[in-house]
C-alpha positions in Angstrom: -4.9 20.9 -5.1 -1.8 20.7 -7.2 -0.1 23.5 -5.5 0.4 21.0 -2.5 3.4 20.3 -4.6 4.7 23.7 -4.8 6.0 23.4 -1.0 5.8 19.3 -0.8 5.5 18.0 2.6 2.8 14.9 1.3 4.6 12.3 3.1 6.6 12.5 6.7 10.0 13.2 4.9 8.0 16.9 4.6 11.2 18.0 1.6 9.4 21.2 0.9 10.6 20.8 -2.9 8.8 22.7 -5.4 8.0 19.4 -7.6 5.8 21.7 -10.6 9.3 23.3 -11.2 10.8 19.7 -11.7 12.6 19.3 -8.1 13.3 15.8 -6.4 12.8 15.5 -2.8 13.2 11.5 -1.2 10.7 9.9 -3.6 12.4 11.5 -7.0 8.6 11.9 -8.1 8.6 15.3 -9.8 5.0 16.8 -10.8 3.7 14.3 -13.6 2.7 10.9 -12.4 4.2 7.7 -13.4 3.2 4.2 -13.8 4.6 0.8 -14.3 0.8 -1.2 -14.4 -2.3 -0.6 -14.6 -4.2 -4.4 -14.7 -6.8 -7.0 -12.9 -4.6 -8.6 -9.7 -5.8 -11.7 -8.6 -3.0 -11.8 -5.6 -4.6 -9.9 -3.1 -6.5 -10.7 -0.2 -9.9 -13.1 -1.0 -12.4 -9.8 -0.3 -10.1 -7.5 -2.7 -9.5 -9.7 -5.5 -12.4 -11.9 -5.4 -12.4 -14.3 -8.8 -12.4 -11.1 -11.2 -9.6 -9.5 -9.9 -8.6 -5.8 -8.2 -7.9 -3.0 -10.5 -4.6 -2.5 -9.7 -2.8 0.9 -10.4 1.2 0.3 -9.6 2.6 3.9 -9.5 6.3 4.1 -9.5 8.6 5.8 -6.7 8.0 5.8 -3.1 8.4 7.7 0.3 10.1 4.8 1.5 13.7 3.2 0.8 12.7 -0.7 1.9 16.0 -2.7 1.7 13.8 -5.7 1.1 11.2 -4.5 -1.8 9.8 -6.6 -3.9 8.7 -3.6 -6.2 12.2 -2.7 -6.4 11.8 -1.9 -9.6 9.5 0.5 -9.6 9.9 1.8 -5.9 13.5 2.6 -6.3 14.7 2.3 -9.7 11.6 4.4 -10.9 10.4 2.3 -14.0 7.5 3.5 -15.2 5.9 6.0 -17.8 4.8 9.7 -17.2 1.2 10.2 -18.0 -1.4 13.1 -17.1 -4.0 13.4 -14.6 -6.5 12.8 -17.4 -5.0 9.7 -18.7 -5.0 8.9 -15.1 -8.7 8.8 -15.1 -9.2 7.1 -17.9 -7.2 4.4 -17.1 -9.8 3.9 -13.7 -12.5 4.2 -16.4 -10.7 1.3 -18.5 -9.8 -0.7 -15.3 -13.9 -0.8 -14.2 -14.4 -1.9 -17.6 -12.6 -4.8 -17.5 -14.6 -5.7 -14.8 -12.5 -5.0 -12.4 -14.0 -5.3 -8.4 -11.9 -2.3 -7.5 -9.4 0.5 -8.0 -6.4 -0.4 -6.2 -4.2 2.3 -5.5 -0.5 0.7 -4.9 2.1 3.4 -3.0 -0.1 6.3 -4.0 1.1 8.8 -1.2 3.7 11.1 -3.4 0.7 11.6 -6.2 -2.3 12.5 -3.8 -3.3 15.9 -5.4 -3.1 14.6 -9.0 -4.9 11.1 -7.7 -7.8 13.5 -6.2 -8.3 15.3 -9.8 -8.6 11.8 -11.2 -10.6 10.6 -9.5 -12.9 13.1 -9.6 -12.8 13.1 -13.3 -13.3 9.3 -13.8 -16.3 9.6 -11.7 -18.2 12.6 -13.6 -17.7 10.0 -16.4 -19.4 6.9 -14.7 -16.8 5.1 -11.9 -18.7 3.7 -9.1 -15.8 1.1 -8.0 -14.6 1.5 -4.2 -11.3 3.2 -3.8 -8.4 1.5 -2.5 -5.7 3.3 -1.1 -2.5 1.1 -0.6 0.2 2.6 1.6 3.3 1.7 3.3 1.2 3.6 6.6 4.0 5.7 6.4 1.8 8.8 6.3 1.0 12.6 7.2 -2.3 13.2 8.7 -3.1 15.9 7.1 -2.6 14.3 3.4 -5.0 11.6 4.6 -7.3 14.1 5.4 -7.0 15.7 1.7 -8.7 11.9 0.6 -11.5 12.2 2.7 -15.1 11.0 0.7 -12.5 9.9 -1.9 -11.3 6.4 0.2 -13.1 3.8 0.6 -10.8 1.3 1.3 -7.8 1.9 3.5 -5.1 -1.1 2.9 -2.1 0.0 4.9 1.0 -1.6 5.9 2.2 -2.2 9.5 6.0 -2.5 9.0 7.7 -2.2 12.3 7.3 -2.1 15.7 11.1 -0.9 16.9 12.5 2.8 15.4 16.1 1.5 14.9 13.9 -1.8 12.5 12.0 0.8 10.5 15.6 3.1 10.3 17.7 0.5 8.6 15.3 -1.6 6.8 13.4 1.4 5.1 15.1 4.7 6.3 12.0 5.6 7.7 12.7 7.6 10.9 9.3 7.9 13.2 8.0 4.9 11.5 5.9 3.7 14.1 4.2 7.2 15.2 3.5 8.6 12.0 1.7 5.2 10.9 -0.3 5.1 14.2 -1.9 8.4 13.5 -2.3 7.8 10.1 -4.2 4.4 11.1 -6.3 6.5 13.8 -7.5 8.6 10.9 -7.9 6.5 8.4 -10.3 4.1 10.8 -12.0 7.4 11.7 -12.6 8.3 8.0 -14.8 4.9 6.7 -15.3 2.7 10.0 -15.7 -0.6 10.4 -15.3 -2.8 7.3 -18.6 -3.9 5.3 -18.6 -6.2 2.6 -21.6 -6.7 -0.8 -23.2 -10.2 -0.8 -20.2 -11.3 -2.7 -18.0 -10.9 -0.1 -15.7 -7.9 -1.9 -15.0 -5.5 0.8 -16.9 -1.7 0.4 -15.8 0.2 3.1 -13.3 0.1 5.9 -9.2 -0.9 6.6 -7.6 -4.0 6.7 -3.6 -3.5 8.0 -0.9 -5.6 6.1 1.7 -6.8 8.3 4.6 -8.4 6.3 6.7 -10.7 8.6 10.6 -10.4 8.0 13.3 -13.1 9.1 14.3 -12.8 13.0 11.6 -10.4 13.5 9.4 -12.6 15.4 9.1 -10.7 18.5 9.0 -7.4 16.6 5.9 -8.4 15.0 4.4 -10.2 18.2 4.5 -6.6 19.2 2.5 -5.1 16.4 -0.6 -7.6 16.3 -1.0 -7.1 20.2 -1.4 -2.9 19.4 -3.4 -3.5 16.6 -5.5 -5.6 17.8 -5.7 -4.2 21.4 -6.6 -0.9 20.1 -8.8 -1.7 17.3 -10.1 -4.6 18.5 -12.8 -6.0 15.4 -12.8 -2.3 13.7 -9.8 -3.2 11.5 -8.9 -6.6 9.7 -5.4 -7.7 10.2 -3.3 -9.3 7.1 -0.8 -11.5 8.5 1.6 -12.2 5.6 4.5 -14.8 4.5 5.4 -14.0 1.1 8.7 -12.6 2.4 11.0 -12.6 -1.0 15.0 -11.7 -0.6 15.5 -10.5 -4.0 19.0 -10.0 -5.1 19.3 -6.3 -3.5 19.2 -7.6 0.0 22.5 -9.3 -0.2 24.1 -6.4 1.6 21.7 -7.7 4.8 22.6 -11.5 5.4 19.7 -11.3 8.4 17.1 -10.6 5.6 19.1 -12.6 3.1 17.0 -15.6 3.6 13.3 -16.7 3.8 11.0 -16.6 6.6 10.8 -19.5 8.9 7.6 -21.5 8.6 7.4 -22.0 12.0 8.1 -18.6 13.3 5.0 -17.7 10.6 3.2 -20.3 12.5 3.7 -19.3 15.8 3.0 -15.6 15.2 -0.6 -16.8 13.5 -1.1 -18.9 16.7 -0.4 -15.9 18.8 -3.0 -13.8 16.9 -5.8 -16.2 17.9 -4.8 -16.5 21.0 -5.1 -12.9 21.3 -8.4 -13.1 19.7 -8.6 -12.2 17.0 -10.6 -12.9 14.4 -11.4 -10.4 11.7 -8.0 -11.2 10.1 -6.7 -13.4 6.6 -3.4 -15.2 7.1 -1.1 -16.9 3.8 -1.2 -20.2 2.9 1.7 -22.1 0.5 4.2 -20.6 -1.7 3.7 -16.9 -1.5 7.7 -16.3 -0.9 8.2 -17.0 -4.5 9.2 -14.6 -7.3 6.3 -15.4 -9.5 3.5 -13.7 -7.7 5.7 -10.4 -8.2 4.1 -8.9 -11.3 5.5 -7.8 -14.3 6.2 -4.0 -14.0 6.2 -4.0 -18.2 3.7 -0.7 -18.4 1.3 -3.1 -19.0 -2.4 -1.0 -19.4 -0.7 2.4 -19.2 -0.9 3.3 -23.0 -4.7 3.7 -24.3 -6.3 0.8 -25.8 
């Protein structure tokens, strides 16, 4: 699996870098995987994080250049620490020990081979937790299709519904196509969502849209195709917690927080759609405090 990074075309960017030699392509993510958390998340949607909390794996670098990121620090910057695919696995190991309802997998794309070996390592050693893969959507097919029995959980994002949005906001060219294909397959690979008598979700996709300042109409668009293709297959995540960090300065349109009402009137428009498998945000989620520490907490062995 690891020679997918000989050649590396994981993610729509398709660099062709030979990363096991110690080349960057877009992400800067070279061979060894890095980390800047590994802990229980409480922030998540009600079925992920329940009241013991998602096992939350942050890995550092991304396929995407979001002008607006609140994982800056980690997405762009790169903090984080190197570890091996066996750490990896243990660290899952750790995470279900803690008691943790899940393995969260947060911007996972750019480490898919070494995530596979992990996994399958953790669980010849006892993990049983569903899988949660959590993506920006920007995504290749055929890398989805390398998770397949590995996924439980699909948890992508739905950023834009306009090219030239999802060009200057996260130099993502084909946004919009390449996460509409990756959504089709991921639906296709576990199905309709199911939940355990608890109410944590086992099985299934729920697609994260996060609503950005003037982009009302942009994201009208979005919940009308989601739902209008996928009707009750997929839950919808309709989200507020819009941040403008510091490095958005150079955007005064995003250089401010959302409007309550706008966030209002595109949750009214999702009813009136119809739909109903979906989990909106209530109070202060725009606020700098639900953005974790990135301090390498859980990364070093106990």
């Amino acid at each position: 699996m690891l020679e997918k990074l000989q050649a590396c075309k994981l993610c729509p960017r398709a660099c062709g870098v030979n990363r096991l030699e110690g080349q960057l392509g877009f992400c800067k993510a070279d061979s060894k995987v890095y980390i800047a958390r590994a802990a229980l998340h409480y922030w998540e949607e009600p079925c992920i994080s329940g009241e013991k909390g998602s096992g939350t794996v942050f890995f550092s670098h991304c396929t995407l250049k979001c002008v607006f990121c609140q994982n800056h620090e980690i997405s762009t910057v790169g903090k984080g620490k190197g570890i091996t695919i066996e750490r990896l696995a243990q660290i899952f190991i750790e995470l279900q020990e803690q008691g943790a309802l899940n393995i969260n997998l947060v911007t996972p794309t750019h480490y898919v081979p070494q995530i596979i070996e992990a996994l399958k390592q953790a669980k010849s050693k006892g993990l049983h937790l569903p899988i949660i893969y959590n993506s920006s959507g920007y995504e290749r097919v055929e890398t989805l299709k390398l998770l397949e029995g590995s996924i439980d959980v699909y948890l992508p994002d739905f950023k834009y519904f306009k090219e030239s949005y999802a060009k200057k906001y996260s130099s993502a060219p084909g946004y919009k196509t390449y996460a509409s294909e990756a959504l089709e397959e991921m639906v296709r690979q576990v199905g309709k969502a199911r939940f355990n008598e608890e109410g944590i979700i086992q099985k299934g996709v729920i697609v994260r849209h996060l609503m950005l300042p003037g982009l009302l109409f942009d994201s009208k668009k979005i919940i009308e195709t989601l739902y209008h293709t996928y009707g009750d297959k997929i839950f919808i995540s309709i989200m507020n917690q819009y941040t403008p960090l510091p490095h958005v300065s150079q955007y005064p349109e995003l250089n401010r927080s959302l409007s309550p009402a706008h966030y209002d009137y595109l949750v009214d428009y999702a009813i009136e759609l119809g739909v109903e498998n979906g989990f909106i945000q209530e109070g202060e989620t725009n606020k700098e405090s639900f953005i974790p520490p990135f301090n390498e907490e859980g990364v070093e062995p106990f």
